[in-house]
C-alpha atoms as one frame of an Amber mdcrd trajectory, in Angstrom:
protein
 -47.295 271.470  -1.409 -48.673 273.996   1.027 -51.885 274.542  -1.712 -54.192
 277.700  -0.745 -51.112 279.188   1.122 -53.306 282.445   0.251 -55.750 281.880
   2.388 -53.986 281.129   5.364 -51.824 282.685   8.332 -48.345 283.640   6.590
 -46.906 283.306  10.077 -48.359 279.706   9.760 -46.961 279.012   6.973 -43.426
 279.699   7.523 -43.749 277.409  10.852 -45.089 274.342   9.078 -42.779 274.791
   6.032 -39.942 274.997   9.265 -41.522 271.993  10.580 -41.597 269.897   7.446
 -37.651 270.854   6.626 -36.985 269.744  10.059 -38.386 266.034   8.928 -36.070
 266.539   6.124 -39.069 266.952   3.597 -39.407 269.893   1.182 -42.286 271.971
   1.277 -43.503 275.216  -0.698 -45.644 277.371  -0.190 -48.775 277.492  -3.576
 -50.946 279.270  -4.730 -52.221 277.923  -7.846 -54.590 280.628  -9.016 -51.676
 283.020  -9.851 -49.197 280.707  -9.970 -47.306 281.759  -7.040 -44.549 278.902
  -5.891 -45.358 277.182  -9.196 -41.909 278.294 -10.860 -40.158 276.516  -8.122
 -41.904 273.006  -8.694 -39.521 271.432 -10.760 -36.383 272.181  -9.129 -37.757
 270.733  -6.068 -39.236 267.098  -7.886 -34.981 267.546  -9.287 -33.937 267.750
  -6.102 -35.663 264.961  -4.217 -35.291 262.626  -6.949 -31.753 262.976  -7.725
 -30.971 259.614  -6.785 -33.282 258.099  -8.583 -32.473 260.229 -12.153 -28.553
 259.713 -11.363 -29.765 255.637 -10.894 -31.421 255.656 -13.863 -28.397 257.106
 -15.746 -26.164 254.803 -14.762 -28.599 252.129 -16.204 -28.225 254.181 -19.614
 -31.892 255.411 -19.263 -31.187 258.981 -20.453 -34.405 261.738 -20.250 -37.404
 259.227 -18.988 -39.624 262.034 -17.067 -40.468 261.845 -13.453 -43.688 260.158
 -12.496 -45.592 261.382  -9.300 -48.855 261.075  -7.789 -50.659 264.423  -6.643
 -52.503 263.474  -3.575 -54.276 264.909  -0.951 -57.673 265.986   1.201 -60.760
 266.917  -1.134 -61.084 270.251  -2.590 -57.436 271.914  -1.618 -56.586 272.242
  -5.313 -55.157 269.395  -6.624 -56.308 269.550  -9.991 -56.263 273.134 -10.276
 -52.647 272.723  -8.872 -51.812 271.023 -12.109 -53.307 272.839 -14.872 -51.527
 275.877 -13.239 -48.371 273.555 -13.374 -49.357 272.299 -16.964 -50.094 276.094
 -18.154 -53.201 274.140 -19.656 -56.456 273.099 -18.201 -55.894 269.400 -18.333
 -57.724 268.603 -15.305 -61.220 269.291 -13.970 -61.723 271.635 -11.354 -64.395
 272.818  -8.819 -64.974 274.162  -5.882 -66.370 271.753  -4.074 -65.190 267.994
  -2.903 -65.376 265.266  -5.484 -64.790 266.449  -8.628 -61.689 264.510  -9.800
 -63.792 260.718 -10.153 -60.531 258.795 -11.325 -56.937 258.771 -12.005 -55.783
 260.925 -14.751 -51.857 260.991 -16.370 -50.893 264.394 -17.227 -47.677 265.596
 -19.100 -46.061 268.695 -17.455 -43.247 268.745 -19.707 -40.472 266.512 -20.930
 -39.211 265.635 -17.070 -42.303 265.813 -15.319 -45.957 263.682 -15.298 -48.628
 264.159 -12.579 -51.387 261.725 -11.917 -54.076 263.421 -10.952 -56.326 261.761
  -8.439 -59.624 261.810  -6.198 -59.532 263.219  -2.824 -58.787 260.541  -0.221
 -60.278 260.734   3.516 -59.737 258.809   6.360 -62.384 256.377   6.838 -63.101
 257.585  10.251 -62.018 260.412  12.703 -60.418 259.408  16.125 -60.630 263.185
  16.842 -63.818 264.869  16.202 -61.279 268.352  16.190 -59.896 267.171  12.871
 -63.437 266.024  11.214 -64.277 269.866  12.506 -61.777 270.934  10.552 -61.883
 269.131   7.572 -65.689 270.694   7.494 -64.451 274.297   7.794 -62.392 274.042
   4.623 -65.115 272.422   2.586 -62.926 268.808   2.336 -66.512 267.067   3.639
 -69.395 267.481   1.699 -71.185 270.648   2.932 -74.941 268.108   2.661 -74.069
 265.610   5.064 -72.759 268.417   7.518 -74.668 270.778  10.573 -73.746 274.177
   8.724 -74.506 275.734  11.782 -71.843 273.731  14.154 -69.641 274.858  11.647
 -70.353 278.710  11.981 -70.736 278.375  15.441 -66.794 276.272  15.653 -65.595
 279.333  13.444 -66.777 281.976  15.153 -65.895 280.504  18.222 -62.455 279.904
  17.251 -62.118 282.904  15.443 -62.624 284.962  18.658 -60.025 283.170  20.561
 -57.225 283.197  17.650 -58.209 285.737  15.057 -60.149 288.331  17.231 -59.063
 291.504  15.021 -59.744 289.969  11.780 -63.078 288.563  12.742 -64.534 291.490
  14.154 -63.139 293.802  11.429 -65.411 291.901   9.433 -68.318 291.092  11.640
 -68.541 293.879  14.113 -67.473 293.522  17.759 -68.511 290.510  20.014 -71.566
 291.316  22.159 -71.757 291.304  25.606 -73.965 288.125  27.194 -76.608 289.992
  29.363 -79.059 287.958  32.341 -81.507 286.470  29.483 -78.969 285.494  27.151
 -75.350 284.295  27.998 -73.976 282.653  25.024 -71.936 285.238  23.272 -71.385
 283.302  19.915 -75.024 282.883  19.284 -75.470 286.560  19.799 -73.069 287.529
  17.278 -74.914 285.226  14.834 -77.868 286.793  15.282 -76.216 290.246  14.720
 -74.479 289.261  11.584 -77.452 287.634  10.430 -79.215 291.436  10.626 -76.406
 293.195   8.868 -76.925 290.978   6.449 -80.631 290.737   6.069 -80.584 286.536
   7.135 -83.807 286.824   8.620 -87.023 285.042   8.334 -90.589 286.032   8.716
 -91.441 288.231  12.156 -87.032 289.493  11.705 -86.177 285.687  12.765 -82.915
 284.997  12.652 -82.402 282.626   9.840 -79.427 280.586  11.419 -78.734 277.946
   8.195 -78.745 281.221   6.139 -76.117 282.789   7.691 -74.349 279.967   8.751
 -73.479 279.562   5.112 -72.500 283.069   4.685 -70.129 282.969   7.517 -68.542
 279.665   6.273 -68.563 280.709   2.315 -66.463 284.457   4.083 -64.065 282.025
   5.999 -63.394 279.636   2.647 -62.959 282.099   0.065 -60.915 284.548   2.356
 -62.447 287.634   2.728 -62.084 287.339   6.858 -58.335 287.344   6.117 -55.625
 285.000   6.561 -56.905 282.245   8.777 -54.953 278.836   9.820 -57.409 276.247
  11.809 -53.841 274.379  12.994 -50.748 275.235  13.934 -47.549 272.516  14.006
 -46.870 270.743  16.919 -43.811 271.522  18.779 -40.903 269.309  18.940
């Protein structure tokens, strides 16, 4: 389940659904919140566990639902996944890591039960790209992170990817002069007076707007943003 597909590059999207049907795995494209993609759910758990239900009928075990686990990263929408699936809030939600604390059965309907379950992490990055990542969506928690790397990373990556969007929101880049050569800090400190992120003596207040840029990237008013693309064959 592509969860949040919403908030990410459509283009994207349709490569890593490609990518996944190329492994021979179905994938769809969600949006929980409206309940886009929801409708085709069940044909899909049908589909990949036809063997299984055929199996089981040829046992004489007629109508026993479909069990599956809903796992993933914190905070892409598990839970909110499956009261959208459940037409029913039957799990908790929030927008933030660590809300779900334990496992949780939930009846979809008379073919279908999802457990719902705690977001799982590795226990340590190889890559610090993907721990960068992770951060940018909000799957770490936001207190034991530098909110500023994490502006800084978007910005930064924003310019080299999502140029248009980025500056349709946040004005254009400015030009490094002699004194001051680090373009991405400079933009900070001009979004941070557009928005009034300023401390005594017009100070740029850099964990102020560091949150503001991070909170525009997460609940997508940038635009349509992907952080990674699929690897080519």
């Amino acid at each position: 389940m592509l969860n949040k597909s919403d908030l990410a590059d459509e283009a994207q999207n349709n490569k890593w659904i490609q990518y996944f049907k190329d492994k021979g795995i179905i994938a769809l494209k969600i949006n929980s919140k409206n309940k886009q993609g929801i409708k085709d759910i069940n044909n899909a758990v049908l589909t990949v566990c036809k063997e299984k239900i055929e199996r089981d009928k040829r046992k004489g075990i007629k109508n026993r639902p479909v069990r599956a686990m809903v796992v993933g990263i914190p905070n892409v929408g598990k839970s909110t996944f499956i009261n959208s699936l459940a037409g029913k809030t039957a799990a908790k939600t929030g927008n933030k890591p660590g809300v779900t604390r334990g496992n949780q059965w939930i009846k979809i309907d008379k073919q279908l039960e999802l457990l719902d379950t705690p977001g799982i992490l590795w226990p340590k990055f190889d890559d610090e790209a993907i721990g960068m990542k992770l951060a940018c969506v909000g799957s770490i928690s936001d207190e034991v992170l530098n909110m500023q790397e994490i502006a800084y990373h978007l910005l930064s990556y924003g310019k080299a990817n999502y140029n248009q969007l980025f500056e349709a929101r946040y004005g254009a880049v400015p030009q490094p002069d002699d004194e001051r050569d680090n373009e991405i800090v400079l933009w900070m400190e001009n979004i941070a007076r557009q928005r009034g992120c300023l401390k005594r003596g017009a100070e740029t207040d850099f964990d102020k707007v560091s949150a503001q840029i991070t909170d525009d990237f997460r609940s997508g008013r940038i635009g349509k943003v992907s952080l990674e693309v699929p690897k080519q064959a």
